[in-house]
C-alpha positions as CSV (number, residue, x, y, z in Angstrom):
1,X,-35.7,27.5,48.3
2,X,-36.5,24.1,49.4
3,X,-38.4,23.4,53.0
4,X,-39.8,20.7,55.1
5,X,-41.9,18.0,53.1
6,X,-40.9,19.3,49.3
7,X,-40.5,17.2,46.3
8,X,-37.1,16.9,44.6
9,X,-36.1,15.2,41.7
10,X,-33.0,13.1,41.3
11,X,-30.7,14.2,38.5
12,X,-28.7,11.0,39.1
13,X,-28.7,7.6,38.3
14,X,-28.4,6.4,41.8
15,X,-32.1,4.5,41.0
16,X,-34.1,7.1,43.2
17,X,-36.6,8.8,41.1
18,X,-37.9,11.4,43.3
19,X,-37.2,12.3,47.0
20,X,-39.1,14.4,49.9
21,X,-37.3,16.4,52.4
22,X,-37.6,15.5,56.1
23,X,-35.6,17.5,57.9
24,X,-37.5,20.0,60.5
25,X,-38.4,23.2,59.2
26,X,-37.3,26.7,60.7
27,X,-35.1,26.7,57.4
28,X,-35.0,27.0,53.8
29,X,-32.8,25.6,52.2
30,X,-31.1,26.5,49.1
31,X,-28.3,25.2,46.0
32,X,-25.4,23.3,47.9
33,X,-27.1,22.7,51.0
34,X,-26.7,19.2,52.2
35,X,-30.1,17.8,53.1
36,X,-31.7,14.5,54.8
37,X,-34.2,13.1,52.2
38,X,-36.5,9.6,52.1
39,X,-36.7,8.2,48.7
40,X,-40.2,8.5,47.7
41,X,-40.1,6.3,44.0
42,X,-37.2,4.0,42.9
43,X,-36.1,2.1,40.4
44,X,-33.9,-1.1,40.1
45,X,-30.7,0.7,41.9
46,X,-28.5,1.3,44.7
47,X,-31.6,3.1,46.6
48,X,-35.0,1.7,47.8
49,X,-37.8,3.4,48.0
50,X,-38.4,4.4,51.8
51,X,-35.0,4.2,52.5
52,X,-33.3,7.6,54.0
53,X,-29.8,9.5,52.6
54,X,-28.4,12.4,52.3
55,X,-28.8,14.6,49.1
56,X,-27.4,18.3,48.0
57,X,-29.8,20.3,46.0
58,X,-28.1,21.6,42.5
59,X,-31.3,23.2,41.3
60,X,-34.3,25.4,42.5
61,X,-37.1,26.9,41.3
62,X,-36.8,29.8,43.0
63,X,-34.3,32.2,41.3
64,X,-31.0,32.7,43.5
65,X,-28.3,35.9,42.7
66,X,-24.4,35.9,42.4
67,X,-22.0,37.7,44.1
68,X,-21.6,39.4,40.2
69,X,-25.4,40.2,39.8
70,X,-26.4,37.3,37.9
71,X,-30.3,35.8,38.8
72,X,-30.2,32.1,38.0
73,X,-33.4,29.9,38.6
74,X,-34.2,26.4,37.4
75,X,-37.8,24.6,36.1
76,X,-37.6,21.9,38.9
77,X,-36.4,21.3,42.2
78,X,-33.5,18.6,42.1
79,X,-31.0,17.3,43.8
80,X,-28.2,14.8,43.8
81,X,-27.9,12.0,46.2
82,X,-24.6,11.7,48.7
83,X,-23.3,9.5,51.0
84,X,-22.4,10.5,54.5
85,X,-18.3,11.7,53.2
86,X,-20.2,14.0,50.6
87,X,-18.7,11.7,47.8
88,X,-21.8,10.5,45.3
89,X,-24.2,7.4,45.4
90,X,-24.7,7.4,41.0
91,X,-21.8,7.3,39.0
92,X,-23.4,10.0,36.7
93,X,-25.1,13.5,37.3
94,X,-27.4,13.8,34.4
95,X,-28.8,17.6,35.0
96,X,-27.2,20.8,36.0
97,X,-25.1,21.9,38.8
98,X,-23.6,25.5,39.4
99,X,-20.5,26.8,40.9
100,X,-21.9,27.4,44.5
101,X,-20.9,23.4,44.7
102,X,-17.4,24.6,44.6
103,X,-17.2,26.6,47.4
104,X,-19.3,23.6,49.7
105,X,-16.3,21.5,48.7
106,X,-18.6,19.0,46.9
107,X,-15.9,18.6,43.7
108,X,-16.5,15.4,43.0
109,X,-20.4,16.1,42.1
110,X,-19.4,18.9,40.1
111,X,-16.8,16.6,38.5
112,X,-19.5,14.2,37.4
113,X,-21.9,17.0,35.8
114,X,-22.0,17.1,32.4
115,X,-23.6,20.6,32.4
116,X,-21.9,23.3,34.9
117,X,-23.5,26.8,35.2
């Protein structure tokens, strides 16, 4: 689960790096959640570092369960960056996303994943 002030990485190639969630705690925040990030290192890109966006989180380090059983958890916390439709800022995802995107409505991110768990 993901709170106020945690580190995500980008697993797009938007040119953000990594990213720190700013939205006010009272909540964590999970995979498919729709969060308000600042960019904290970018590259050359369409993002800048210190600039603020939207983001959903496709992976977490702390293990989630399915409605079948299954206990999936990642090695980082990572997230994919969005603009204000839900459509995505990088024309490719380059880590994971699962199918709890489906059921947000976030196709086109899933779309763009070259690995779907």
């Amino acid at each position: 689960m993901i709170g106020s002030g945690a580190v995500l990485h980008v697993s797009d190639n938007s040119g953000a790096r990594t990213v720190q969630c700013i939205q006010p705690s009272g909540r964590a925040w999970g995979v498919g959640d729709v969060i308000t990030v600042a960019v904290q290192k970018a590259i050359k890109g369409k993002v800048t570092a210190g600039q603020v966006c939207k983001a959903v989180i496709t992976e977490t380090k702390k293990e989630f369960q399915r409605q079948d059983g299954s206990v999936i958890k990642f090695d980082k916390n990572a997230c994919v960056l969005v603009n204000n439709k839900g459509q995505p800022i990088g024309s490719r995802v380059l880590g994971f996303a699962t199918h709890e995107l489906r059921a947000r409505q976030l196709m086109k991110v899933l779309s763009l994943a070259s690995r779907v768990l």
